[in-house]
N, CA, C and O atoms as a GROMACS GRO file, in nm:
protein
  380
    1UNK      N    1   0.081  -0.120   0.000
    1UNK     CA    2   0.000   0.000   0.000
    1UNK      C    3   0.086   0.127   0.000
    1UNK      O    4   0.023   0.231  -0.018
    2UNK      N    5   0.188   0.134   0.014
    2UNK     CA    6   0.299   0.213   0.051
    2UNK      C    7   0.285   0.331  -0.090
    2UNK      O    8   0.277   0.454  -0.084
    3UNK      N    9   0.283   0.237  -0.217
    3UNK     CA   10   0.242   0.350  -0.350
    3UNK      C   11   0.197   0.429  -0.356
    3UNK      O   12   0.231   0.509  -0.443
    4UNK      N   13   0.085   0.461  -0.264
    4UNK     CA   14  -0.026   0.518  -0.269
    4UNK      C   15  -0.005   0.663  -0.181
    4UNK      O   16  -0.067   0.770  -0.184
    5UNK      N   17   0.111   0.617  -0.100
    5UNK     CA   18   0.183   0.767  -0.069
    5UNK      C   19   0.280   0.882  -0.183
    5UNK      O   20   0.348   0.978  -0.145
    6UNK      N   21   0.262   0.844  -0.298
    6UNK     CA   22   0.290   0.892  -0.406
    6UNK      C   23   0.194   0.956  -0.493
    6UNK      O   24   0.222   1.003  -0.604
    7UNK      N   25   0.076   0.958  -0.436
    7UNK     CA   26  -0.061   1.037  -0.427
    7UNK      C   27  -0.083   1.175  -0.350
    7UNK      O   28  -0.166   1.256  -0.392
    8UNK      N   29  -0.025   1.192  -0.265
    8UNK     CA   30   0.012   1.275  -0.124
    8UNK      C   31   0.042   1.377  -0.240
    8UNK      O   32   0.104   1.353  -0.344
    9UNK      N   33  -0.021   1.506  -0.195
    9UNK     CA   34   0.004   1.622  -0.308
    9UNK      C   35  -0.008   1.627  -0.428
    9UNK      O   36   0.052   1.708  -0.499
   10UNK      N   37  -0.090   1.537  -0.472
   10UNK     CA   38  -0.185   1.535  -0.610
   10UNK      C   39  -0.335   1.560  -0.609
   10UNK      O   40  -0.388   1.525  -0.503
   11UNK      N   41  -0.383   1.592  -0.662
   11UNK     CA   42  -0.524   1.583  -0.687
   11UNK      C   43  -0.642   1.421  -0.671
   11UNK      O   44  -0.619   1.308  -0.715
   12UNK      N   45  -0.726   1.455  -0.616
   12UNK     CA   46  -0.799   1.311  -0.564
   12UNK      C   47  -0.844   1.264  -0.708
   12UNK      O   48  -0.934   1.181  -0.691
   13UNK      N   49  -0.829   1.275  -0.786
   13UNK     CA   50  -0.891   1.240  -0.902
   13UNK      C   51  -0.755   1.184  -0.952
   13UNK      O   52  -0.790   1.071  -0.986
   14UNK      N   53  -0.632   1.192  -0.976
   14UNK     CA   54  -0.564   1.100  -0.960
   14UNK      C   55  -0.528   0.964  -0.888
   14UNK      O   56  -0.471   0.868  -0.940
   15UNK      N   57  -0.566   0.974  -0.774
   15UNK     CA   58  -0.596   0.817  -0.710
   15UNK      C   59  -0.739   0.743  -0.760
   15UNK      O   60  -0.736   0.621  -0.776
   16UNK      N   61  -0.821   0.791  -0.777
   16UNK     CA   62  -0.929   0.762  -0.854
   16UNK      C   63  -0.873   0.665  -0.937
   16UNK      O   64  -0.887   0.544  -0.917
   17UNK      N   65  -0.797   0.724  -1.049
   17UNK     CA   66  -0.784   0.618  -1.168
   17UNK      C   67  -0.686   0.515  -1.144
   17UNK      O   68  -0.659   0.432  -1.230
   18UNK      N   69  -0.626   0.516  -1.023
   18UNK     CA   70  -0.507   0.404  -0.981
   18UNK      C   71  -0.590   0.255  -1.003
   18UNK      O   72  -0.694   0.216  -0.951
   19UNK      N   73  -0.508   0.196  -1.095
   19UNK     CA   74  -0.629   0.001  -1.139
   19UNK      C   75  -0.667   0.015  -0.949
   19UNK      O   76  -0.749   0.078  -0.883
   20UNK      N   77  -0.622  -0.026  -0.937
   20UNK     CA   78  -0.665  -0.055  -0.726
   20UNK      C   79  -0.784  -0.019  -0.716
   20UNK      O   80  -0.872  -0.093  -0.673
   21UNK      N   81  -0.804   0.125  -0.761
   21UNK     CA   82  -0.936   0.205  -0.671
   21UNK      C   83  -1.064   0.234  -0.772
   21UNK      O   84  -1.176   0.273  -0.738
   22UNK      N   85  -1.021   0.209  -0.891
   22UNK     CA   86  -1.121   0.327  -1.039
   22UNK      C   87  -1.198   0.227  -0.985
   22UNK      O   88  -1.226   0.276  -0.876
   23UNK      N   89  -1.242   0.137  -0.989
   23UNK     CA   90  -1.336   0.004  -0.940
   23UNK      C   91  -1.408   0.038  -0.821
   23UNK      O   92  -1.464  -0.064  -0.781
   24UNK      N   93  -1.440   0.177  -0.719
   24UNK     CA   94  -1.473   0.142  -0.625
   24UNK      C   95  -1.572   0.120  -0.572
   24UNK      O   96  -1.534   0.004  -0.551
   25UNK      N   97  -1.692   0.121  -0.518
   25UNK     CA   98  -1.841   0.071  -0.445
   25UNK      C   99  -1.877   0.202  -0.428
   25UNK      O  100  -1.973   0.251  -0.488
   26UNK      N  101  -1.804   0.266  -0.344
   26UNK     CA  102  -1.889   0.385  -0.293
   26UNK      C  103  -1.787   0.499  -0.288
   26UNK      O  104  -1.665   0.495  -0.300
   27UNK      N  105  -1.866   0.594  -0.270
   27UNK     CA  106  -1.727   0.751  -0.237
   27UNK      C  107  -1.803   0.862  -0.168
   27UNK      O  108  -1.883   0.930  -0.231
   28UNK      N  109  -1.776   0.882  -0.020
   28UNK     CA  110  -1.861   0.934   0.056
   28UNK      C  111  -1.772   1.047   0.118
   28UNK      O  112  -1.658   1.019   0.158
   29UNK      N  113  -1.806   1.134   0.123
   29UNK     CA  114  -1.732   1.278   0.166
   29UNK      C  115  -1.740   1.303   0.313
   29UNK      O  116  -1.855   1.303   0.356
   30UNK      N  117  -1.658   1.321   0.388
   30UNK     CA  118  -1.656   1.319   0.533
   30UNK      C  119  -1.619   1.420   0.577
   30UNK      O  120  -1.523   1.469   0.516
   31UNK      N  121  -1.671   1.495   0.693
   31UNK     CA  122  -1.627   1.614   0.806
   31UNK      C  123  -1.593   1.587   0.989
   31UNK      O  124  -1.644   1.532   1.086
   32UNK      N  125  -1.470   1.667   0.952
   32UNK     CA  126  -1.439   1.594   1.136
   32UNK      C  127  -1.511   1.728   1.226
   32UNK      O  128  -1.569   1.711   1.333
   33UNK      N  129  -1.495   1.863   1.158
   33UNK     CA  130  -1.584   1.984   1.209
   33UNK      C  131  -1.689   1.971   1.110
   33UNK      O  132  -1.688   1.919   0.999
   34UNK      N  133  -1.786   2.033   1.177
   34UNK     CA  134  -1.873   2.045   1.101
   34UNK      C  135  -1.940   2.129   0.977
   34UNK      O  136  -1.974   2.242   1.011
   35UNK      N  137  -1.970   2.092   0.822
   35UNK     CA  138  -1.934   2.172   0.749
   35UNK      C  139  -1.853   2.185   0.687
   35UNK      O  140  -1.855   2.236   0.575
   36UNK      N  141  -1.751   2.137   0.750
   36UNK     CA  142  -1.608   2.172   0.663
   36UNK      C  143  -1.541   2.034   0.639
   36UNK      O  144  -1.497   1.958   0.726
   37UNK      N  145  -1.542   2.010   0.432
   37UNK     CA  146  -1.493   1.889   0.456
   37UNK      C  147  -1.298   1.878   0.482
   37UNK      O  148  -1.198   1.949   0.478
   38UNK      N  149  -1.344   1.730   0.511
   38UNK     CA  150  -1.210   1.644   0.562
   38UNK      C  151  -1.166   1.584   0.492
   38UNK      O  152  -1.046   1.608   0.473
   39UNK      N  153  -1.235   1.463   0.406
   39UNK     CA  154  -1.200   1.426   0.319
   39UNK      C  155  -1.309   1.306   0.279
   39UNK      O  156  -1.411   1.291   0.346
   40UNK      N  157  -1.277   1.224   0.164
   40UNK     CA  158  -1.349   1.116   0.126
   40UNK      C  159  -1.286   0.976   0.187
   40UNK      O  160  -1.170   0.958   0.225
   41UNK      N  161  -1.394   0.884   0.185
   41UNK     CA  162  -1.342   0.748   0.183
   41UNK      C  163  -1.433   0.697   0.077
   41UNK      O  164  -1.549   0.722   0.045
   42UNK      N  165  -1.339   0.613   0.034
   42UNK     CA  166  -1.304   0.550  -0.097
   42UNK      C  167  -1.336   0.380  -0.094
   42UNK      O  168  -1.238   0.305  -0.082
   43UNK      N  169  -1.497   0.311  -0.107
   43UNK     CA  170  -1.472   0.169  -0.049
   43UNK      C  171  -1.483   0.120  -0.200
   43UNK      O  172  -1.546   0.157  -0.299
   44UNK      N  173  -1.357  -0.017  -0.161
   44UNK     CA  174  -1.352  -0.108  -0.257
   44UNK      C  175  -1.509  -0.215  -0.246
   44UNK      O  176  -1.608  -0.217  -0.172
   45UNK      N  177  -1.463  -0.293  -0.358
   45UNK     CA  178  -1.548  -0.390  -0.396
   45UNK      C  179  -1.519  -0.511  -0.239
   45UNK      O  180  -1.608  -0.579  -0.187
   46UNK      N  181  -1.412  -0.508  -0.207
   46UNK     CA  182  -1.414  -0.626  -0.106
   46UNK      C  183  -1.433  -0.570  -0.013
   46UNK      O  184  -1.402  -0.634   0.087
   47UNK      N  185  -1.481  -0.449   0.010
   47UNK     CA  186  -1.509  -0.362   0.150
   47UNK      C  187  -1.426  -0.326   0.209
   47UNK      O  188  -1.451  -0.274   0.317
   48UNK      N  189  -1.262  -0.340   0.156
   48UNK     CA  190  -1.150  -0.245   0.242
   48UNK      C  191  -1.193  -0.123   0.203
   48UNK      O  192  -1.255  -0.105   0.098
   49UNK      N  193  -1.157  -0.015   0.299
   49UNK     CA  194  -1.156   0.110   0.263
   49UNK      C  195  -1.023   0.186   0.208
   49UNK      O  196  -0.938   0.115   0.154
   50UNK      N  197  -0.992   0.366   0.222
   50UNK     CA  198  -0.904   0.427   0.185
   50UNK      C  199  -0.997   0.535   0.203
   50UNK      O  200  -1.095   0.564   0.134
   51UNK      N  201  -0.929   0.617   0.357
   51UNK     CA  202  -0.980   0.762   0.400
   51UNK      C  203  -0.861   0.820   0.365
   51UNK      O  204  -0.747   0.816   0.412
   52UNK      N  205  -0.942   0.902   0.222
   52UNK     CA  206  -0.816   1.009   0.170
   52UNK      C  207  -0.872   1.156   0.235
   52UNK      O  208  -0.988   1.197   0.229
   53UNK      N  209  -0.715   1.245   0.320
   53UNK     CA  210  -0.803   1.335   0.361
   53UNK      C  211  -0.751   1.461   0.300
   53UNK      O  212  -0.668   1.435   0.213
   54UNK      N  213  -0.777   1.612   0.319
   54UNK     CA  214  -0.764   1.707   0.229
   54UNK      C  215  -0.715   1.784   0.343
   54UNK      O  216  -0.777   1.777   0.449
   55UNK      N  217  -0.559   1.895   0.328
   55UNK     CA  218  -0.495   1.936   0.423
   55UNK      C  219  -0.598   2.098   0.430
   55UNK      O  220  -0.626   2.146   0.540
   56UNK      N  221  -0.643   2.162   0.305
   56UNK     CA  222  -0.719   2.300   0.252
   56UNK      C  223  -0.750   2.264   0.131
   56UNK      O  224  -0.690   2.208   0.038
   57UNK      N  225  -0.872   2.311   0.152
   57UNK     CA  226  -0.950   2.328   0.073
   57UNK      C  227  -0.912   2.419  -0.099
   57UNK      O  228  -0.885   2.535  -0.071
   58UNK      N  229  -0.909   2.410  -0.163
   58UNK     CA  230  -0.913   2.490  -0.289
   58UNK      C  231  -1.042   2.544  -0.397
   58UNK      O  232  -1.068   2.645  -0.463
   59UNK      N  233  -1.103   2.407  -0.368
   59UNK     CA  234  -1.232   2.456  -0.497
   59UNK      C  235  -1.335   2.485  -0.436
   59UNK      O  236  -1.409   2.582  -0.457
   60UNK      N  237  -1.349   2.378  -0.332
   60UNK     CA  238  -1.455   2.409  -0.257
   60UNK      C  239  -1.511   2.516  -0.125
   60UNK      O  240  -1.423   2.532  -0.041
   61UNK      N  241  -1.613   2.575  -0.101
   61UNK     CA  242  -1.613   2.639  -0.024
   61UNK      C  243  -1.570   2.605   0.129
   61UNK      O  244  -1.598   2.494   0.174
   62UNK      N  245  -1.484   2.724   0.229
   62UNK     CA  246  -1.452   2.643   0.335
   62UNK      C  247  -1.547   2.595   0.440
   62UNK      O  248  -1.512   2.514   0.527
   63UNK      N  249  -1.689   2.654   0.431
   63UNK     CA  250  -1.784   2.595   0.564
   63UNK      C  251  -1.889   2.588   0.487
   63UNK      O  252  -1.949   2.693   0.464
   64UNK      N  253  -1.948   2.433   0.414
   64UNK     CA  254  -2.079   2.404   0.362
   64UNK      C  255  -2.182   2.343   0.484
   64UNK      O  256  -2.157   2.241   0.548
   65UNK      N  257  -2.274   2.410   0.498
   65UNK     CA  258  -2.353   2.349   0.624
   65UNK      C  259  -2.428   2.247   0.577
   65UNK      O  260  -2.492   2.173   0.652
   66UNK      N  261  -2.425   2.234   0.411
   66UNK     CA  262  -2.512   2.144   0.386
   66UNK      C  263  -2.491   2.066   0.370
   66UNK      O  264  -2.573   1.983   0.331
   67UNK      N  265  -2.362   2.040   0.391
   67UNK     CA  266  -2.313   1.928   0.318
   67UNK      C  267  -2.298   1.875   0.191
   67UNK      O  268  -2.251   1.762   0.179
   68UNK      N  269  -2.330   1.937   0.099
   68UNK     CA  270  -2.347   1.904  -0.051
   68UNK      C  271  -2.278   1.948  -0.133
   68UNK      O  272  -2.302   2.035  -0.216
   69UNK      N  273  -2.136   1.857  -0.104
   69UNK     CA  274  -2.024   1.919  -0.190
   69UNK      C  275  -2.024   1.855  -0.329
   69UNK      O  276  -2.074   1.747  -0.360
   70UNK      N  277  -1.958   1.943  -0.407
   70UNK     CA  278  -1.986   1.919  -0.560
   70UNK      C  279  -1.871   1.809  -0.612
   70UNK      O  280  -1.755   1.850  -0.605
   71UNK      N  281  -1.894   1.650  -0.672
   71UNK     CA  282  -1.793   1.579  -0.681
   71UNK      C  283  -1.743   1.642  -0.753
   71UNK      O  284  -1.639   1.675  -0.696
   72UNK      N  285  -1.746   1.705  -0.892
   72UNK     CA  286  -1.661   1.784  -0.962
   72UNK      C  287  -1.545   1.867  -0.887
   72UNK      O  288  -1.428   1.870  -0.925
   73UNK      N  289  -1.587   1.921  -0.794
   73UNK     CA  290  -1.451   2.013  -0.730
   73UNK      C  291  -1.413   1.888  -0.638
   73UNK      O  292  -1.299   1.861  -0.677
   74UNK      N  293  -1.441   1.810  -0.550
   74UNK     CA  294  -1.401   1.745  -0.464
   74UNK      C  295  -1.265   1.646  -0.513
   74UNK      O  296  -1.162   1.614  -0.454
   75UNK      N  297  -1.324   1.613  -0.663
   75UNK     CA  298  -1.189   1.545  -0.689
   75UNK      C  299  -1.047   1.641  -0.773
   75UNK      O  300  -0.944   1.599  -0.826
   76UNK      N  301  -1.086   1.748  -0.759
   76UNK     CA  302  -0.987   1.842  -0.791
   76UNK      C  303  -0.899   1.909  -0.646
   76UNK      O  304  -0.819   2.003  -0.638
   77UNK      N  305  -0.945   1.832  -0.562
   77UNK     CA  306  -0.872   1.888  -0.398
   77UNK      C  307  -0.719   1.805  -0.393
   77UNK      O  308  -0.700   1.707  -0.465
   78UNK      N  309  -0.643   1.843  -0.323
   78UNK     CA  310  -0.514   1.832  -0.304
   78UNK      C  311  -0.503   1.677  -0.167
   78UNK      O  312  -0.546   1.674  -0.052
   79UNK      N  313  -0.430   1.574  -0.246
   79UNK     CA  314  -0.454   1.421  -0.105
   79UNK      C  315  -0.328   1.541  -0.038
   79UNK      O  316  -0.230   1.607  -0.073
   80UNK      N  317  -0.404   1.513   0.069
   80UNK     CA  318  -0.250   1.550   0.243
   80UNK      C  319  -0.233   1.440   0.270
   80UNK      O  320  -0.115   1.412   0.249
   81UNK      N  321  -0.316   1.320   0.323
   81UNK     CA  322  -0.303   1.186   0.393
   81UNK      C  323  -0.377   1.085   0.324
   81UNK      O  324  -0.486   1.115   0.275
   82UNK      N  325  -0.333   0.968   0.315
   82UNK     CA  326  -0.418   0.818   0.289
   82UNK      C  327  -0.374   0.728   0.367
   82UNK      O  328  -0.256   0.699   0.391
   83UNK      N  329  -0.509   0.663   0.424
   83UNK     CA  330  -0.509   0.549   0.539
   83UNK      C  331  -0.563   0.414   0.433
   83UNK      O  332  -0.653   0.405   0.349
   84UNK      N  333  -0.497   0.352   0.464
   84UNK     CA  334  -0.597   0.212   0.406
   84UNK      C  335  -0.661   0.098   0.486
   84UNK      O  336  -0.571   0.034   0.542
   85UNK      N  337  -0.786   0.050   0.513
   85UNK     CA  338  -0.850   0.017   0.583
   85UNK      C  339  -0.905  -0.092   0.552
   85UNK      O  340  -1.018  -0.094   0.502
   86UNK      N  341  -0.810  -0.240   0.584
   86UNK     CA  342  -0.807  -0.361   0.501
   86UNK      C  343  -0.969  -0.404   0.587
   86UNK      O  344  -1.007  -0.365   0.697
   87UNK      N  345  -1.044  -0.498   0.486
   87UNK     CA  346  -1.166  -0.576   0.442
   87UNK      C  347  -1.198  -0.569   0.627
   87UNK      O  348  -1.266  -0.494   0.696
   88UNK      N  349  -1.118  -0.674   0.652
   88UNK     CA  350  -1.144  -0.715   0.804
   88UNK      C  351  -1.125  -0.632   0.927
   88UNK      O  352  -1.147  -0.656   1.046
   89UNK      N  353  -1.082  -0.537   0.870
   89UNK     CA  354  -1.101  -0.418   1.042
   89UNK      C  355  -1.229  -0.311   0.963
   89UNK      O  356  -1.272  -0.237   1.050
   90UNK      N  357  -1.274  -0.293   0.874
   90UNK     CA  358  -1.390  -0.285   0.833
   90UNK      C  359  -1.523  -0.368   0.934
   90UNK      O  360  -1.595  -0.335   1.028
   91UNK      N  361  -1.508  -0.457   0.874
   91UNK     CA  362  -1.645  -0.554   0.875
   91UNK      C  363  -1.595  -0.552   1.069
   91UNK      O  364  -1.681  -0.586   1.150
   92UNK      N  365  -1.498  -0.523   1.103
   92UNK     CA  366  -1.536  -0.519   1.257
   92UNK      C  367  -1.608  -0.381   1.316
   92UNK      O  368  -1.670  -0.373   1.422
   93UNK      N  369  -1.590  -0.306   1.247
   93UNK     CA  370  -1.713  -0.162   1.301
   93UNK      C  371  -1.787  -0.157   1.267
   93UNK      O  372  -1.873  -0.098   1.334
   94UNK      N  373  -1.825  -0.211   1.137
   94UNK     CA  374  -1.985  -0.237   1.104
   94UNK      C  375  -2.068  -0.352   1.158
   94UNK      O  376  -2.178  -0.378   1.108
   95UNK      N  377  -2.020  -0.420   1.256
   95UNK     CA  378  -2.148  -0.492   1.362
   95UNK      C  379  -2.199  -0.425   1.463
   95UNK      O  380  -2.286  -0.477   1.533
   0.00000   0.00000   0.00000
């Protein structure tokens, strides 16, 4: 998984097309304050994840209360961090 720190200061729409991830299930936008996103996680087909997070903002506005950020700008944001979040420590927080 280590590659994927070669993403770090690119645009999220570049990890997107990595073979690994273009395949993925879902892509859900996350806030640790409220309003203001943090970043996406990224679930595969086998249910590992990948919480890519965003250090500032660029396209998007900095406090959406609505939450309804536009995927178009979202994948034009800058990766700061990627966690990868294999199948089985998954399926242990979702019981």
């Amino acid at each position: 998984m280590d590659h994927y720190n070669s993403y770090i200061g690119k645009p999220l729409y570049e990890f997107l097309l990595d073979d690994r991830v273009r395949k993925y299930e879902t892509f859900t936008c996350f806030d640790n304050r409220p309003g203001v996103l943090s970043g996406v996680i990224v679930e595969l087909e086998d249910k590992s994840q990948y919480e890519v997070y965003f250090d500032k903002l660029l396209y998007d506005p900095p406090v959406n209360v609505e939450r309804n950020w536009k995927f178009s700008n979202v994948i034009k944001e800058t990766i700061h961090k990627i966690r990868f979040i294999p199948s089985s420590s998954v399926n242990i927080h979702k019981k």
